[in-house]
N, C-alpha and C positions, 0 to 999 in steps of 0.2 A: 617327370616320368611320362606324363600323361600327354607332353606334345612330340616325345618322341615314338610314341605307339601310336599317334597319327601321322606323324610323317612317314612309318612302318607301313600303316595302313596309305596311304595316297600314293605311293611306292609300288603296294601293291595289286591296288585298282590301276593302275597306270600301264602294270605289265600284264596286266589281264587283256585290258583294251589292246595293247600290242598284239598280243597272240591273238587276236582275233581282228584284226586287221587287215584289208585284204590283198596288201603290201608288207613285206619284210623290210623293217628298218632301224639293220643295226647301230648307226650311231644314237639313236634312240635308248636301246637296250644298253647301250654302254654308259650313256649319261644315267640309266636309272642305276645302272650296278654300280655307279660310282657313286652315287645319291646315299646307297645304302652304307658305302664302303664309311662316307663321311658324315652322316647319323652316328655309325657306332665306335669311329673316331670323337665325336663331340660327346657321346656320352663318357667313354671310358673315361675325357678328360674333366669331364663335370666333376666338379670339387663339393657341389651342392647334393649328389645323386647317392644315396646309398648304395653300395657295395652289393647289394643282391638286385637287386634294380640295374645295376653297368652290365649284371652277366644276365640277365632275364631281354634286356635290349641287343645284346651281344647274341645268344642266344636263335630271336626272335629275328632279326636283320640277316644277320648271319644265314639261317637257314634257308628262309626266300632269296637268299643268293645265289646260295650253292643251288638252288630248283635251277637257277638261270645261268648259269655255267655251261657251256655245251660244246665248248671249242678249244685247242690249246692257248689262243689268243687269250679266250679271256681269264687264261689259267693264268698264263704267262705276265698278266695285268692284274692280277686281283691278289694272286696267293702272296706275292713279294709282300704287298701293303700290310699280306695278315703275319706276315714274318717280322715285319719292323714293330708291329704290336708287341707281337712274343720279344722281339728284345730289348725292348723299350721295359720289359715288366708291365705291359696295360693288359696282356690276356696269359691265360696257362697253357705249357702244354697240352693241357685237358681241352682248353678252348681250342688250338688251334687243329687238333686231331679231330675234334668236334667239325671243324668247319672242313677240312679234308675231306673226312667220310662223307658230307654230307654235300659235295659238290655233286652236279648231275653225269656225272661220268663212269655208270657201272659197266658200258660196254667198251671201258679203255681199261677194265680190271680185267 
């Protein structure tokens, strides 16, 4: 559990230092959202990880994601991968409405 709340955490000092950059660089931002994308693909699939532990990582990844969502692109890249979760059986529809709502896109509601 506790090496994937640092790979969460180095994840998330990493897009910190981005945003404050004094250059914008999106293939950057897209290997981090992919970083996170495959964090919480390794966790779900951890055979080792209790069951509140895959959704507290799911969660926690998840939602520093959706913070960095800001374009149809990375809608159109990111959302399919949390759909193959949901039919895989790795998250619920609970989870994947979780991550929806929580993409940064309220000015496209």
């Amino acid at each position: 559990m506790e090496n994937y709340k640092k790979q969460i955490q180095s994840v998330r000092i990493a897009l910190e230092e981005l945003d404050n950059a004094s250059e914008y660089n999106a293939d950057k931002y897209i290997t981090l959202q992919d970083s996170l994308i495959s964090i919480i693909q390794q966790a779900l699939a951890d055979s080792k990880l209790k069951q509140a532990n895959k959704e507290n990582v799911f969660s926690e990844a998840s939602s520093l994601l959706g913070c960095y969502i800001g374009c149809v692109e990375d809608v159109e890249r990111c959302f399919p991968q949390f759909e193959a979760l949901y039919s895989k059986d790795l998250i619920t529809a609970e989870q994947l409405d979780f991550f929806d709502k929580n993409m940064n896109m309220g000015r496209w509601r």
